[in-house]
C-alpha distance (Angstrom), angle and dihedral (degrees) to the residues before:
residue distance angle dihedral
X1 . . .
X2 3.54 . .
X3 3.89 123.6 .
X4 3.67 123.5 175.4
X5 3.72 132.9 -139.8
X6 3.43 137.7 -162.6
X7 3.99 112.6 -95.9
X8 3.79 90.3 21.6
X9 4.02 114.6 133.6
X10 3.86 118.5 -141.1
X11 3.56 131.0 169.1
X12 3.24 100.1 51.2
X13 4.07 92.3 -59.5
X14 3.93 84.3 -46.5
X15 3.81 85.6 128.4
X16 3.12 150.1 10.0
X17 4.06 123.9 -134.6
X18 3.94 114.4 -118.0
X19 4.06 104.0 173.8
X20 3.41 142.5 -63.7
X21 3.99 113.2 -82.9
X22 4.07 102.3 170.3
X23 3.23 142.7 30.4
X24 3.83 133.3 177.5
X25 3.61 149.1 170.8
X26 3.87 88.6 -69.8
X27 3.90 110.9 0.0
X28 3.05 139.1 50.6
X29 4.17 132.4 -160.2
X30 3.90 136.0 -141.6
X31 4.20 128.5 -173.7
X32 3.91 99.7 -132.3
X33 4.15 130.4 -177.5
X34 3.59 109.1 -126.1
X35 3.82 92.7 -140.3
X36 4.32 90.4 -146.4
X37 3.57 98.8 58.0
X38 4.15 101.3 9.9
X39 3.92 94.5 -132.1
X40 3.51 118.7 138.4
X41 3.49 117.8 -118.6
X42 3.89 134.9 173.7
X43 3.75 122.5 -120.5
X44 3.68 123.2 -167.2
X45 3.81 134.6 -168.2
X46 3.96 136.5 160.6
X47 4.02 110.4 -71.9
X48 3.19 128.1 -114.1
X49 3.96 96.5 -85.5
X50 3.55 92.3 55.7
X51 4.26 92.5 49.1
X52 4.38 84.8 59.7
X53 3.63 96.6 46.2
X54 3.84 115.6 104.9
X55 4.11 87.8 -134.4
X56 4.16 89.1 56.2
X57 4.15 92.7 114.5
X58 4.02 86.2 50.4
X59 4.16 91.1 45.4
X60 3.96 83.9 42.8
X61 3.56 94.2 62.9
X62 3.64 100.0 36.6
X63 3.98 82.5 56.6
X64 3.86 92.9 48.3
X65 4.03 81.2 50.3
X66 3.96 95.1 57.7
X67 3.85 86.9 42.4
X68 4.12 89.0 63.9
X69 3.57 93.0 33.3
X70 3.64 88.9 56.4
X71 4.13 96.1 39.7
X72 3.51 85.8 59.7
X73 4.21 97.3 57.9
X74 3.90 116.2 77.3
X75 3.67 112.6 173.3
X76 3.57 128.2 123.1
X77 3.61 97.5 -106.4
X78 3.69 106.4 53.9
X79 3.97 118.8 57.8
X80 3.56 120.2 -100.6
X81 3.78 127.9 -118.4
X82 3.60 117.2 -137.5
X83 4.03 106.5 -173.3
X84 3.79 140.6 -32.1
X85 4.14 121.6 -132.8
X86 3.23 139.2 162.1
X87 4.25 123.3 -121.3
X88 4.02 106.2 -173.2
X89 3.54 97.9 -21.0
X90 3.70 100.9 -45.0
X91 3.45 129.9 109.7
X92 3.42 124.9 -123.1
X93 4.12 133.3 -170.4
X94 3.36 121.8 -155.0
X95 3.74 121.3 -151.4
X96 3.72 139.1 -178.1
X97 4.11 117.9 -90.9
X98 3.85 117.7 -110.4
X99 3.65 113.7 -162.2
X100 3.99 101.7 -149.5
X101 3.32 145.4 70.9
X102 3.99 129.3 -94.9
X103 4.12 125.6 -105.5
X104 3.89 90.3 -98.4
X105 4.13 97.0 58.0
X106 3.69 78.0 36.9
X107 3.83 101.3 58.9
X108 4.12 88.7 34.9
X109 3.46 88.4 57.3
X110 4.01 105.4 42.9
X111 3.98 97.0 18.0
X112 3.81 123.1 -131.1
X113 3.60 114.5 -2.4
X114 4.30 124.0 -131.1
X115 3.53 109.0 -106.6
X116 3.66 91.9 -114.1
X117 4.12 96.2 65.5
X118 4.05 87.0 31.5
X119 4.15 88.2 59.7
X120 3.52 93.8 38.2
X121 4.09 85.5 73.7
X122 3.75 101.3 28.5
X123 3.67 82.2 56.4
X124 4.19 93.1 50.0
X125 3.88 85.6 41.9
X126 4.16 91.1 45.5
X127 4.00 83.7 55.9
X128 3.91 90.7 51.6
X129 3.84 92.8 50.9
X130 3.75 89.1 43.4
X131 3.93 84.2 54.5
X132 3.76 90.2 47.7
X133 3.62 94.4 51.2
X134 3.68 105.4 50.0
X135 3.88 82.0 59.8
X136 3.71 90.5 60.6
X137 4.00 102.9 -106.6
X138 3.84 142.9 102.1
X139 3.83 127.6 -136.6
X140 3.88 84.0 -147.4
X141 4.42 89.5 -174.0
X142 3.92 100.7 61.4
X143 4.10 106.2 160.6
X144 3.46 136.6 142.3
X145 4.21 89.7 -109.5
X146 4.32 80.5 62.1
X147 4.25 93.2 46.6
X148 3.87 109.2 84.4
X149 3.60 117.6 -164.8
X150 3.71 113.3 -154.7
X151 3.68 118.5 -123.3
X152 3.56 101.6 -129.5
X153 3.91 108.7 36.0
X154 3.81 92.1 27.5
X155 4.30 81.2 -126.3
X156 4.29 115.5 170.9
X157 3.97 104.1 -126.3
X158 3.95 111.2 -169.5
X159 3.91 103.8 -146.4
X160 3.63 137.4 167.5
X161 3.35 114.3 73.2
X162 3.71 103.4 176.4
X163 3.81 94.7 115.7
X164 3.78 101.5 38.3
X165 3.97 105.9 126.2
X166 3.99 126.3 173.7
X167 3.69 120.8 -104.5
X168 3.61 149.9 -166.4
X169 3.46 107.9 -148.7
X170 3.96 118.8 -112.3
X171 3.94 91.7 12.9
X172 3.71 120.5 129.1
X173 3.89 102.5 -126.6
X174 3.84 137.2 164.1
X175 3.85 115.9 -104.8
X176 3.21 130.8 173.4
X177 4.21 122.2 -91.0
X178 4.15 96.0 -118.4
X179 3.24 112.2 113.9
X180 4.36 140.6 127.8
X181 3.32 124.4 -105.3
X182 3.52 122.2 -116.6
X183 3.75 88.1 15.8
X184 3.86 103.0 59.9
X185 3.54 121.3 80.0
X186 4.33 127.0 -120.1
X187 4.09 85.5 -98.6
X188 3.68 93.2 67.5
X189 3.96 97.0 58.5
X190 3.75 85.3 64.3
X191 3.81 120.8 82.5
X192 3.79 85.8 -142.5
X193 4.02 118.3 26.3
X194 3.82 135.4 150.8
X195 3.88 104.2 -92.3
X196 3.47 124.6 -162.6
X197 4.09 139.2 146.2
X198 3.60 78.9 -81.9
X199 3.69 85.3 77.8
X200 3.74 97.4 64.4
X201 3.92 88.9 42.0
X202 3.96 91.8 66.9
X203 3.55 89.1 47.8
X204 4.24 93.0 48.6
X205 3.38 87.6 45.0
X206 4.07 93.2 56.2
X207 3.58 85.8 45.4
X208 3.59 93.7 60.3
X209 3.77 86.2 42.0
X210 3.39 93.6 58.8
X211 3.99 93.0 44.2
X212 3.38 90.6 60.7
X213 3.68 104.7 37.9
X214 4.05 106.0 26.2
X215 3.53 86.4 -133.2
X216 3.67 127.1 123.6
X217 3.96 100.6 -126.3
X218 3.74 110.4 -127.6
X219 3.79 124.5 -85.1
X220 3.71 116.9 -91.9
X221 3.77 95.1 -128.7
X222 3.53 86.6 53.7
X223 3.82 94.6 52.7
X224 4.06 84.5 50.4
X225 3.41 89.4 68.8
X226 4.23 101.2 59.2
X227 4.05 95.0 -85.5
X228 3.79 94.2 129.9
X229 4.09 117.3 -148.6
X230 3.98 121.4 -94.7
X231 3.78 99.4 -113.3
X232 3.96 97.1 -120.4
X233 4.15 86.1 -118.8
X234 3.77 84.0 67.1
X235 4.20 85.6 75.7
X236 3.48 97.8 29.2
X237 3.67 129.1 35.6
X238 4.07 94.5 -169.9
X239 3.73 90.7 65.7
X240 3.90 97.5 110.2
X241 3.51 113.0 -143.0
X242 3.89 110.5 -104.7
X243 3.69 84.4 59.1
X244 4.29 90.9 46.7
X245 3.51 88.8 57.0
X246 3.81 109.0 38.0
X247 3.87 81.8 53.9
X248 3.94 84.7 64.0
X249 3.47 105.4 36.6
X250 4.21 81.6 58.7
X251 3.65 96.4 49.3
X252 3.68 90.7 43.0
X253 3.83 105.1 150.2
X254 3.81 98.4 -127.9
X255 3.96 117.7 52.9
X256 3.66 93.1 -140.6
X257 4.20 81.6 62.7
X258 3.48 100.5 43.2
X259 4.05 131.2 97.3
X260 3.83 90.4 -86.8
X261 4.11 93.2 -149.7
X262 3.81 141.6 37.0
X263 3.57 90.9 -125.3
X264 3.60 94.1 47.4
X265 3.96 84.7 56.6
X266 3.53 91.0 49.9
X267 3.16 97.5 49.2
X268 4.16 89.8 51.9
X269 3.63 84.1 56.7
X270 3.47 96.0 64.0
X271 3.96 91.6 -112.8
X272 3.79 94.6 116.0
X273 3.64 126.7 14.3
X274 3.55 118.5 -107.7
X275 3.85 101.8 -137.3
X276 4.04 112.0 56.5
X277 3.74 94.1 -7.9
X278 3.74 92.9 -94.6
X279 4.48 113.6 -165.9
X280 3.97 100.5 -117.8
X281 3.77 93.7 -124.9
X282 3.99 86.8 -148.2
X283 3.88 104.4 155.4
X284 3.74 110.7 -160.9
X285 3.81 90.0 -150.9
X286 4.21 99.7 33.2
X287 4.00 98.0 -94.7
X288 3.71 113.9 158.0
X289 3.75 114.4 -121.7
X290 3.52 110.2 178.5
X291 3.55 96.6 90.0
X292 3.57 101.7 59.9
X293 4.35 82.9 39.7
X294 4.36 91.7 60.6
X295 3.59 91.1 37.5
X296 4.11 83.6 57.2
X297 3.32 91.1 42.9
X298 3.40 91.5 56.2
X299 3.36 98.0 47.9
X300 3.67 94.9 -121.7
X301 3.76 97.5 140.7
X302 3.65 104.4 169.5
X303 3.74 91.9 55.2
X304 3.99 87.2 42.4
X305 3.78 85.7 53.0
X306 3.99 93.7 50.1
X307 3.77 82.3 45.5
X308 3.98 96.9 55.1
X309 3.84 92.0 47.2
X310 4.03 91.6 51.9
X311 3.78 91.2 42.7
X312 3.65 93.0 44.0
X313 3.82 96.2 45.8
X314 4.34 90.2 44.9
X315 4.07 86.1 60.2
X316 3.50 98.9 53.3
X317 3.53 87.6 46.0
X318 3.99 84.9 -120.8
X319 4.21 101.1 129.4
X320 3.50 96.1 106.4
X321 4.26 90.8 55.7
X322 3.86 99.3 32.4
X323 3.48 99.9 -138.9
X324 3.69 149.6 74.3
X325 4.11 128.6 -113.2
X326 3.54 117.4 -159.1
X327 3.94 89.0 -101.1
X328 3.13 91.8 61.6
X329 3.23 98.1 55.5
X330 3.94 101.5 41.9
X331 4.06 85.3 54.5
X332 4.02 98.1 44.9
X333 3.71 108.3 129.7
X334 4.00 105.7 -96.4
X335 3.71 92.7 -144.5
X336 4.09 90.7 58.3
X337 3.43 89.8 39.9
X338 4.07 88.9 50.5
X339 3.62 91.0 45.0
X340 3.85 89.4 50.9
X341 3.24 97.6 48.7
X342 4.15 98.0 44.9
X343 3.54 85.9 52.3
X344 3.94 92.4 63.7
X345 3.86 100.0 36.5
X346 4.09 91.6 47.5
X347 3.85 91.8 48.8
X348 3.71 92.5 39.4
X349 3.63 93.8 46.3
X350 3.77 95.6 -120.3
X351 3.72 92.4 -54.0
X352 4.23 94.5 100.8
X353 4.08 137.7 40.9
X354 3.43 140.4 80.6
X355 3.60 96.8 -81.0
X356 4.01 90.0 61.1
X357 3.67 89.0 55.8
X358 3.58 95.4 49.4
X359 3.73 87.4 43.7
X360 3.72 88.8 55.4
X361 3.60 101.9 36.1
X362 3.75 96.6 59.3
X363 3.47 98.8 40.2
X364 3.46 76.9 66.9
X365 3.83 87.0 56.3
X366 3.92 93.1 -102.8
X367 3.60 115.7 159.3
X368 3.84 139.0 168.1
X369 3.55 91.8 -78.0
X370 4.06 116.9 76.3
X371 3.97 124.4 -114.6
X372 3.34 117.6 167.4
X373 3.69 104.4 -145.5
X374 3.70 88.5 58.6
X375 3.66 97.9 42.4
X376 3.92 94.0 54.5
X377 3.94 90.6 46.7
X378 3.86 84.9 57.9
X379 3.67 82.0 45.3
X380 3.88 85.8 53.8
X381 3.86 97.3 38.5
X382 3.94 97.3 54.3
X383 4.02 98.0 37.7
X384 3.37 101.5 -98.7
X385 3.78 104.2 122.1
X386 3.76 128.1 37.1
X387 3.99 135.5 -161.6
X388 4.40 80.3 -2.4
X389 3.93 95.6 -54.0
X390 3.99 130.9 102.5
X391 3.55 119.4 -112.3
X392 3.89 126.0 -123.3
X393 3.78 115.0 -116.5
X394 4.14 89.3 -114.0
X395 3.87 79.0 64.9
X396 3.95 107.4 55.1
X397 3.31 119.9 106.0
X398 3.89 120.1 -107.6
X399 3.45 105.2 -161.0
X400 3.77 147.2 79.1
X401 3.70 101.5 -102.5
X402 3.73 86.5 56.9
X403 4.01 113.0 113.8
X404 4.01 118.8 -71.5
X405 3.56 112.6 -86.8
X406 3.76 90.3 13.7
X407 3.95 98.2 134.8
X408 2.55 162.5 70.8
X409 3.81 90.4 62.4
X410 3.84 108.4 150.2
């Protein structure tokens, strides 16, 4: 059995062992140094009840599974896996570092959120599980303890993988019993139940619930026994209704009776329209959108790119200098910079928008801090340099066929 302690080298020297700062059900998670570059990274393996069961090989490989699940998902709501070894037969996933907290310190520590700053990260977790679905698995243990906010940007980052499984929606399959009260819906107290993305939606829904209300919502086996749900307004008057009652239509007991997609519970949120998926152009601080959206729409993307520089500057207040400083952009209003950024990927067809780049850049290994070499192989990815130099603005290409995540540039 294999215990970690702080100051201990593995790997070879590779790293360096800070402290433990999870543990779960069936992992557990240290900070380490990686002595090379001295960034902090976490590494997780199976605890130490899982290394003296006689099913460990089994839970060993299901673990190794998750790890290449995970290494193959880069979007900038789900944390990113770095590399998988092996120290003394145990495996051992090594993920990026997220300097935060998650939702439920958050909500002990500030109370019940508004709903505006509470759907501003069900909405960046909703994209995640939309993410995760289209690649044909659950997350199946979606709570606010598994939603890290980072410190700086205030970002949502869906972690905690350990249950994910792949499904076929409407299938009776076996799963295994783990699972969080409150959270998990009535399909996961059965050893076989129909699973489906409708699974994660009752347990995003009860996340919101519990944003809103800081209440726990009550178990689902609980509720299968005539114990009816506390509407969410019952805790918090300022919930309006839409929101009230898309939070119960997605923790609808039954699955047959609950919102059957994430984007379908979205979208009865009032975060995407429900007709022709139609960007809510809901400015947090009054800014006009629908400029920048009909220049999109007509597929005028220099003027769209003109438009998303004067736009951006005008909400940080920033006209007057022309530019952006790095406070300005770590405290830009996440619903403009959502709408903003929906605008171009919808018009584009997913192939511009902010959260392209990102996508890109750190599947590149980008992070907040800069390195060069990685910042001029973005530079190379999206278009922006040629033969090894940068391109001028004159020179960018305005037009669809340009590179993916090529603008906006301006």
């Amino acid at each position: 059995m294999q215990i970690w302690t702080p100051n201990q080298n593995i790997q070879n020297q590779r790293f360096t062992i800070q402290k433990v700062i999870g543990s779960g059900g069936y992992g557990i998670t240290y900070s380490a140094i990686e002595q090379r570059t001295g960034k902090t990274f976490v590494l997780k393996t199976l605890n130490h009840l899982q290394q003296t069961k006689p099913d460990f090989p089994e839970q060993q490989q299901k673990f190794v599974q998750e790890a290449f699940r995970l290494a193959k998902c880069h979007h900038p709501h789900i944390v990113e896996v770095h590399d998988v070894f092996q120290e003394n037969q145990l495996w051992v996933m090594v993920m990026e570092y997220i300097d935060g907290q998650d939702l439920a310190e958050y909500i002990d520590q500030q109370g019940k959120l508004s709903e505006h700053e509470a759907l501003c990260y069900v909405e960046q977790v909703g994209n995640a599980l939309e993410y995760i679905h289209q690649r044909g698995f659950l997350h199946r243990d979606v709570k606010p303890n598994n939603i890290l906010l980072r410190r700086t940007t205030k970002e949502a980052v869906l972690i905690d993988f350990g249950l994910a499984r792949e499904f076929t929606t409407g299938r009776t399959g076996s799963m295994t019993s783990a699972k969080t009260e409150g959270y998990a819906p009535l399909e996961q107290y059965e050893r076989r139940g129909n699973f489906g993305t409708y699974t994660d939606v009752y347990a995003l829904a009860a996340t919101l619930y519990s944003l809103l209300t800081g209440e726990v919502p009550f178990p689902a086996n609980f509720r299968k026994t005539g114990i009816p749900l506390p509407p969410p307004q019952q805790f918090n008057s300022q919930i309006s209704d839409r929101v009230n009652g898309a939070i119960l239509q997605g923790m609808a007991l039954q699955p047959q009776e609950r919102t059957p997609t994430v984007l379908e519970f979205r979208k009865n949120l009032g975060l995407v329209s429900s007709g022709d998926p139609e960007v809510q152009l809901k400015s947090s601080v009054g800014m006009d959108y629908r400029q920048l959206r009909d220049l999109l729409a007509a597929g005028k993307w220099y003027e769209a790119d003109e438009e998303t520089a004067r736009v951006m500057l005008a909400v940080a207040q920033r006209e007057k200098e022309g530019w952006l400083r790095v406070e300005d952009i770590d405290n830009f209003p996440c619903e403009d910079l959502r709408i903003i950024d929906q605008l171009w990927v919808k018009y584009s067809n997913g192939r511009f928008g902010f959260s392209v780049q990102k996508r890109i850049y750190q599947s590149l290994g980008g992070t907040r801090e800069y390195n060069k070499e990685i910042w001029q192989a973005f530079g190379d990815k999206v278009g922006w340099r040629k033969g090894g130099d940068w391109l001028y603005y004159r020179d960018i290409t305005f037009d669809i066929t340009a590179p993916e995540a090529h603008l906006p540039g301006g």
